[in-house]
N, C-alpha and C positions, 0 to 999 in steps of 0.2 A: 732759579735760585742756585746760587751755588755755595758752596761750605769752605770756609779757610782749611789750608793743609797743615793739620796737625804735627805733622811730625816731615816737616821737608828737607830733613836729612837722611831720610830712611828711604831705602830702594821701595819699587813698587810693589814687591808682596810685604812689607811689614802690614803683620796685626792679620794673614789672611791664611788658614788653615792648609794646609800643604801636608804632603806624601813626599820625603825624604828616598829615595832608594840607593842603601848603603854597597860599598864593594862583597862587604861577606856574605849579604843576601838578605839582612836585614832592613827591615824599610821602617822610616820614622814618621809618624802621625802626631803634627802641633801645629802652634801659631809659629811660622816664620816669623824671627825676630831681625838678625841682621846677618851679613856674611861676613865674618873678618881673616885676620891671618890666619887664627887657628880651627876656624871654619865656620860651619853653620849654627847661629845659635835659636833655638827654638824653646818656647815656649809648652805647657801645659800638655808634655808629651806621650803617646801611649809609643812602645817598640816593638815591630812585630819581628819574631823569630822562627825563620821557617822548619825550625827542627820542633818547633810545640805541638805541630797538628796541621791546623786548619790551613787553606791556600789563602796567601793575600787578598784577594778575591772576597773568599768568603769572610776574613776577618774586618777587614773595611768594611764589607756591608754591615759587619754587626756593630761595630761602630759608627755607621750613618744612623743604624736602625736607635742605640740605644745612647749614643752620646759617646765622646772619646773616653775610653777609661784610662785616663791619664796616668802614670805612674810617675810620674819627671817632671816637678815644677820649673826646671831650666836645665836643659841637656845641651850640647852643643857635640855634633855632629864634625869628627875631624875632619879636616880637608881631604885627605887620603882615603878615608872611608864613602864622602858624598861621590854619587856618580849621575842624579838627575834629582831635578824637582820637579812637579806638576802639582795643580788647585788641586783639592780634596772636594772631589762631588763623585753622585754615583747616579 
């Protein structure tokens, strides 16, 4: 069985939960939405800041553990700030 592509104007991560890692150190946790000129825009965002505390590491797992705690209904990540993306699994 195969499914019609909903949306086949959208690169292959729309709609699929991705880890952002910013130039300042900052790494972004949402649905990849698209990438345009002014950069990445994402969805249903939590931000992690490494001057809070905890290590990326353990903050990701607490958000596999308890659900993204989003803070960002649409954030968009400047081009100058993204440095990689990878799937969000743990």
């Amino acid at each position: 069985m195969s499914f019609p592509d909903l949306h086949p104007d959208r690169d292959e991560l729309h709609g699929i939960t991705v880890v952002v890692t910013g130039a300042s150190g900052k790494s972004y946790l949402g649905r990849w939405h698209e990438r345009g000129n002014r950069g990445v825009v994402m969805k249903n965002v939590a931000i992690f800041d490494p001057a809070a505390g905890p290590t990326l590491d353990e903050w990701l797992a607490k958000q596999a553990k308890f659900g993204v705690a989003s803070t960002e209904k649409m954030y968009i990540v400047p081009s100058d700030e993204f440095t990689s993306v990878r799937r969000f699994s743990l």
